[in-house]
N, C-alpha and C positions, 0 to 999 in steps of 0.2 A: 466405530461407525460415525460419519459426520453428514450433516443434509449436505445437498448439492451445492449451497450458495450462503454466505457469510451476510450478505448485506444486497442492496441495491441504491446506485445516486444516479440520481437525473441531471446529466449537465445543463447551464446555461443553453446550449443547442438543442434539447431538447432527446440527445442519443443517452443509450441506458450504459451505466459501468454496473457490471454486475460481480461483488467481491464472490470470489470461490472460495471453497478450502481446498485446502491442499496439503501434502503430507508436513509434518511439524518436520523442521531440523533440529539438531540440538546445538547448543549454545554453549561455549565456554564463558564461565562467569568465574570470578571469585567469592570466592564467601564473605558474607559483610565480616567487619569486627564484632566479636562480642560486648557490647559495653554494657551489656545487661538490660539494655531495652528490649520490648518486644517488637522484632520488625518482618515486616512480609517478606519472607526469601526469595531472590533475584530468581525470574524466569531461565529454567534449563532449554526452554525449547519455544522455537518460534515458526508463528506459519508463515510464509513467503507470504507475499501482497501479490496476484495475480488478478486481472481482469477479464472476464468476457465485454465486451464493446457493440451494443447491436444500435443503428440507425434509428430518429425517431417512428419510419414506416417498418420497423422490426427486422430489416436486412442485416446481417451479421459483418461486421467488419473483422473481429479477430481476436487475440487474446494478447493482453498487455501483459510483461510483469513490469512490476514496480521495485525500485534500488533496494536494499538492506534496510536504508534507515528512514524508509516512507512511511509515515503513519497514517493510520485511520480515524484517529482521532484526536483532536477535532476534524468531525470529515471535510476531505478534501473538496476544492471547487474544480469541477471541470465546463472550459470552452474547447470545441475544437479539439486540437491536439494540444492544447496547453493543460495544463494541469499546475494549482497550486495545492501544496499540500504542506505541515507538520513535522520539520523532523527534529531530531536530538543530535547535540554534539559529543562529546567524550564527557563532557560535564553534565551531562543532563539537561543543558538549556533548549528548550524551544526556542525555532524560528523558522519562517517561513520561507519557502523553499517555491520558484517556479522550474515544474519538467516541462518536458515537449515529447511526444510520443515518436519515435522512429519508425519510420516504416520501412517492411520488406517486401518487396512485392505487390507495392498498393497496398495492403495490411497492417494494421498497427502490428506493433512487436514489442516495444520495450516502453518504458519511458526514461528519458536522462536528461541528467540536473542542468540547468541552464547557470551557468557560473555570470 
């Protein structure tokens, strides 16, 4: 059982991003080395980044998801349909990342990486 909602960010505009949960995937990882430290073991399962999107007068615009490698934290900044956010490379480095939200329909739908 999980509550209805992970989180809530209030864009710079003022519209609500509201995190969901969503069912976990699971994750291919490899297992660290053993060098005989003690280390936290590598996540098997991850929850997708999805967004409900509602207007600052509460009107509902739609439901984002967010790439594989968006993170939450440090939470992201949203304008608009811009969105900065946190991700990781194969190395584990942070860097910041600007998306843009696609629309279908007049409805947000995704967000994707502005290269």
């Amino acid at each position: 059982m999980k509550p209805p909602f992970r989180d809530v960010f209030v864009g710079a505009d003022g519209r609500l991003w509201v995190l969901l949960h969503t069912p976990a995937v699971a994750v291919d990882v490899e297992p660290p080395a053993d060098d005989g430290r003690s280390r936290i073991p590598p996540a098997r399962w991850r929850e997708p980044v999805v967004f409900d999107v509602f207007e600052p007068d509460g009107r509902y615009l739609g439901r984002v998801r967010a790439p594989d490698d968006f993170s939450t934290h440090p939470a992201p900044f949203f304008r608009g349909d811009d969105v900065w956010a946190v991700v990781r490379d194969e190395l584990d480095v942070q860097y910041l990342v600007r998306f843009r939200v696609e629309r279908a329909n007049d409805r947000p739908e995704r967000a994707e990486r502005l290269e």
